[in-house]
C-alpha positions as CSV (number, residue, x, y, z in Angstrom):
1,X,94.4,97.6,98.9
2,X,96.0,94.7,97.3
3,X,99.0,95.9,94.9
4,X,97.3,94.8,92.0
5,X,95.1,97.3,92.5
6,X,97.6,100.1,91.7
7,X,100.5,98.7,90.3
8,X,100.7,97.9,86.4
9,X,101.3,93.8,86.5
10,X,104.8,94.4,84.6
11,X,106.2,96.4,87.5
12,X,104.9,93.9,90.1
13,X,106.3,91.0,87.8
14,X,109.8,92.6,88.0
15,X,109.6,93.2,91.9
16,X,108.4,89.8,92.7
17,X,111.3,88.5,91.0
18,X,113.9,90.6,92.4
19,X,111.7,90.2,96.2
20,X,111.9,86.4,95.8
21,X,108.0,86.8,95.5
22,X,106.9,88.8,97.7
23,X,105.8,92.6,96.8
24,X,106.1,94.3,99.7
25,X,109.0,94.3,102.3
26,X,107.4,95.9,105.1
27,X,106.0,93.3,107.4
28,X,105.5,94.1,110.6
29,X,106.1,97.7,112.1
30,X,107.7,98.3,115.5
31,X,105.8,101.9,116.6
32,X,108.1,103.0,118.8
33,X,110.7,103.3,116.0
34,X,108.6,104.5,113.5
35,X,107.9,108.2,112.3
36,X,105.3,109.8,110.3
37,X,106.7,112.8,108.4
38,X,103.5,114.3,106.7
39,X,105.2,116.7,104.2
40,X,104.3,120.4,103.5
41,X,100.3,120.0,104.3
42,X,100.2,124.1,104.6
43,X,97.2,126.0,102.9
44,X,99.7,127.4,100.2
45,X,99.3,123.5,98.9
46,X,96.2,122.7,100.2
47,X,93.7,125.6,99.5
48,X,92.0,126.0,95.7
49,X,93.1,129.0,94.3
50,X,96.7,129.4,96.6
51,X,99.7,130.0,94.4
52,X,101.0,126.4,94.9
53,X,97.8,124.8,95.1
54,X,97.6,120.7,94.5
55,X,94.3,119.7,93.6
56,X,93.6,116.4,95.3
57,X,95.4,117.8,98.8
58,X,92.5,118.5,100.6
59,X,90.9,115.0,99.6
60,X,94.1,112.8,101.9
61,X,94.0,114.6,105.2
62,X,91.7,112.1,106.5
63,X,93.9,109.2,105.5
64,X,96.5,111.3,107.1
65,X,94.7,111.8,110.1
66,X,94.1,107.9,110.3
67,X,97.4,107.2,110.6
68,X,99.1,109.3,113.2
69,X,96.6,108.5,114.9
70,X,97.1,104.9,115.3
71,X,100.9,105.1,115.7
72,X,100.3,108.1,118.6
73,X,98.2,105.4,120.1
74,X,101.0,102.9,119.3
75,X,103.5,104.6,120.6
76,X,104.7,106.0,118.0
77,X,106.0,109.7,116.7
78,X,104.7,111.9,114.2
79,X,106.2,115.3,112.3
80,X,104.7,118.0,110.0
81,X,107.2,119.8,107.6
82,X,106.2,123.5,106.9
83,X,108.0,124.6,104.2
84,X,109.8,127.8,105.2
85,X,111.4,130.6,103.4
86,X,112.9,133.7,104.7
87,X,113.0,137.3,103.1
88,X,115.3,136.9,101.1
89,X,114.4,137.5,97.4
90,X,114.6,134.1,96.0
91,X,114.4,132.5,99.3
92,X,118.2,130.5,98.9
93,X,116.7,128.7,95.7
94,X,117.5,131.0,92.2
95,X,118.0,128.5,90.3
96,X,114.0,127.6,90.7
97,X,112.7,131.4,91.8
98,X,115.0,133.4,89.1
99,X,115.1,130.4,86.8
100,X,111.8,128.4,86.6
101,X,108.9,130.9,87.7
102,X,108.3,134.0,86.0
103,X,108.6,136.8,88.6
104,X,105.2,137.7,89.4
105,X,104.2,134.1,90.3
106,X,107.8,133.8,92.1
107,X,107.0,136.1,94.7
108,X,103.3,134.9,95.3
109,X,104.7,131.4,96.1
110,X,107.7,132.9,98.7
111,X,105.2,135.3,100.1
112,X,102.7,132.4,100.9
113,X,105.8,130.2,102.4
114,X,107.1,132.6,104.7
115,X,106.2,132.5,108.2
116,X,103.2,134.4,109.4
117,X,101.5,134.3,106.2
118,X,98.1,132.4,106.5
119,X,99.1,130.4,103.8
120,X,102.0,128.8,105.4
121,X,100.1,127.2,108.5
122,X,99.3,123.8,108.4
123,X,95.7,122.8,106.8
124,X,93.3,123.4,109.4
125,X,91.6,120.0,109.0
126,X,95.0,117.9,110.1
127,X,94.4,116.7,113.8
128,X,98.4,117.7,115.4
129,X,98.8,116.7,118.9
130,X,100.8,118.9,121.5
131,X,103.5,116.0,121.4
132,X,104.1,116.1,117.5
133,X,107.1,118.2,115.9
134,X,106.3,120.9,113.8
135,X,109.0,121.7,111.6
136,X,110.6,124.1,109.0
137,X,112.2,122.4,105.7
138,X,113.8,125.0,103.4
139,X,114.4,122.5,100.6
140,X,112.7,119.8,98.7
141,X,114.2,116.8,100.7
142,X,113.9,117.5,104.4
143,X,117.2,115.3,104.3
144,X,119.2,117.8,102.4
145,X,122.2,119.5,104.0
146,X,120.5,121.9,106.5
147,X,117.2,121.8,105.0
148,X,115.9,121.1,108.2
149,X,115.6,120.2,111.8
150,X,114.0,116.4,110.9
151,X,117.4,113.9,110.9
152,X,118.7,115.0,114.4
153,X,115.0,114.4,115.5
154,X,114.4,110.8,113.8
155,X,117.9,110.0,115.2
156,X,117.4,111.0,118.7
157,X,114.1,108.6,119.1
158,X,116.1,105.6,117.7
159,X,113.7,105.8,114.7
160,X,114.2,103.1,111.8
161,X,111.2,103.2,109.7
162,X,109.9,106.3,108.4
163,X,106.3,107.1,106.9
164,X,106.2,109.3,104.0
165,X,102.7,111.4,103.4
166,X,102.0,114.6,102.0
167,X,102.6,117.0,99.0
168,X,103.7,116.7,96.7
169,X,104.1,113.1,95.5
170,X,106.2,113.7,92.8
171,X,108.2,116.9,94.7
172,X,108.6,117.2,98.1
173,X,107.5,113.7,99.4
174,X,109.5,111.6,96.8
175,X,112.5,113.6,97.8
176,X,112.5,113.0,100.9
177,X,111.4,109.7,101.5
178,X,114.3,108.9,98.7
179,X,116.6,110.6,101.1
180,X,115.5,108.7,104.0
181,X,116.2,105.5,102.5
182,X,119.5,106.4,101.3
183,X,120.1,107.7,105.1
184,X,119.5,104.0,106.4
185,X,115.6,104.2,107.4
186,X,113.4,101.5,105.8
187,X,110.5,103.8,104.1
188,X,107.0,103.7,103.2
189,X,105.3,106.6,100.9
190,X,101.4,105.5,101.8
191,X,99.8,105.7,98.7
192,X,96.4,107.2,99.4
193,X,97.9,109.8,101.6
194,X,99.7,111.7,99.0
195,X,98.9,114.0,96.7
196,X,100.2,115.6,93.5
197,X,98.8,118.1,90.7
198,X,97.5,114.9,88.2
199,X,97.2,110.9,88.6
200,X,99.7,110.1,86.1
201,X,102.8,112.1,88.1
202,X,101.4,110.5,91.6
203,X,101.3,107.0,90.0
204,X,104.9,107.6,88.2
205,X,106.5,108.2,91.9
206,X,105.0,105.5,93.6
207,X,105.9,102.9,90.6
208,X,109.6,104.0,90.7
209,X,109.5,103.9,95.0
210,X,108.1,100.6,94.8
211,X,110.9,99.0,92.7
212,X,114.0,100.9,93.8
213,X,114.0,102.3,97.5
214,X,111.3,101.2,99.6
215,X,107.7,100.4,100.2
216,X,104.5,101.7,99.1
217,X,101.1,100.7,101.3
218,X,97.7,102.4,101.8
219,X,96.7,103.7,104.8
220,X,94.7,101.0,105.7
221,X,97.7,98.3,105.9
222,X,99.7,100.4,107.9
223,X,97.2,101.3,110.9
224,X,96.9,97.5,110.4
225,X,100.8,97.0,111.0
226,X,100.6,99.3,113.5
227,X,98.2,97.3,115.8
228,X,100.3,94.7,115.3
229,X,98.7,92.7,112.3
230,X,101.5,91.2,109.4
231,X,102.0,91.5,106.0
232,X,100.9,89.2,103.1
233,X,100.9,89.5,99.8
């Protein structure tokens, strides 16, 4: 996928002049330091009809897939967030639950993200190997102050580059792959393997990514990076 491709030619006119010409800034990828996080794939997002259901989920789990597998085969280290809520009434968020969401459709979304509930397990069709870390992330960014279990992980594998994929774009996956940049790691959201409720919002994200905090490839140029091809623009 060139950037053209994706990219309105203003936005890649401004980043090729603050990039010196270049688009992109990830070149090469070192596997062994690099970490998929594939955000919040769990049938509450994934399945039609599910309170929190994103329409074009389902349609990136092969992309997914693609990838952690070539960087397991690289060497590499892979992580699925589960969004997690305990049973507490608002889940530890009332400024969204008591705020944002009428009542009724409040309690379907908790109910569905709280552990044990079919709807909170990770979409069937994602291929997780017994060495990847399944995690729970109580807040939009897994980077937030105790929102989860991910930094401590990342930090004890030496990681430096982190892959962003999942749902949703706009939500979950923009807010932490934001975070991780602003924690140091050099970040890639991978275009075609995330997924938000229209085109317009998915696009939106990955424009603003692009020019402020990190990189934006499909999955096809990273499995490429990962068996050790470079980048061109």
């Amino acid at each position: 996928m060139r950037p053209e491709a994706i990219f309105p030619a203003e936005l890649l006119a401004r980043v090729r002049a603050r990039r010196g010409g270049r688009v992109h800034v990830t070149t090469r990828l070192d596997p062994a330091r690099t970490a998929l996080v594939v955000v919040d794939m769990q049938l509450a997002f994934t399945q039609q009809g599910a309170p929190s259901g994103t329409g074009d989920a389902p349609s990136i789990v092969p992309a997914i897939n693609a990838v952690a597998a070539a960087l397991r085969a690289a060497g590499g280290h892979v992580a699925f967030s589960r969004g997690t809520f305990d049973a507490s009434a608002d889940g530890g968020w009332p400024a969204f639950y008591r705020r944002m969401v009428e009542p009724g459709l409040a309690q379907r979304i908790l109910e569905g993200l709280r552990e044990g509930h079919p709807l909170h397990a990770l979409d069937p069709g994602l291929e997780v190997a017994a060495g990847d870390f399944v995690f729970p992330k109580c807040r939009y960014s897994a980077f937030g102050p105790g929102a989860s279990p991910l930094p401590d992980w990342l930090k004890g594998r030496e990681v430096t580059t982190v892959l962003v994929a999942g749902t949703l774009t706009n939500v979950c996956c923009e807010s932490t792959a934001r975070d991780a940049m602003q924690h140091g790691y050099d970040t890639v959201m991978i275009a075609d393997a995330n997924a938000a409720r229209d085109r317009a919002a998915h696009q939106a994200t990955l424009n603003t990514f692009l020019e402020f905090f990190g990189d934006v490839l499909a999955a096809d140029q990273v499995i490429a990076l990962l068996q050790g091809g470079a980048m061109s623009d």
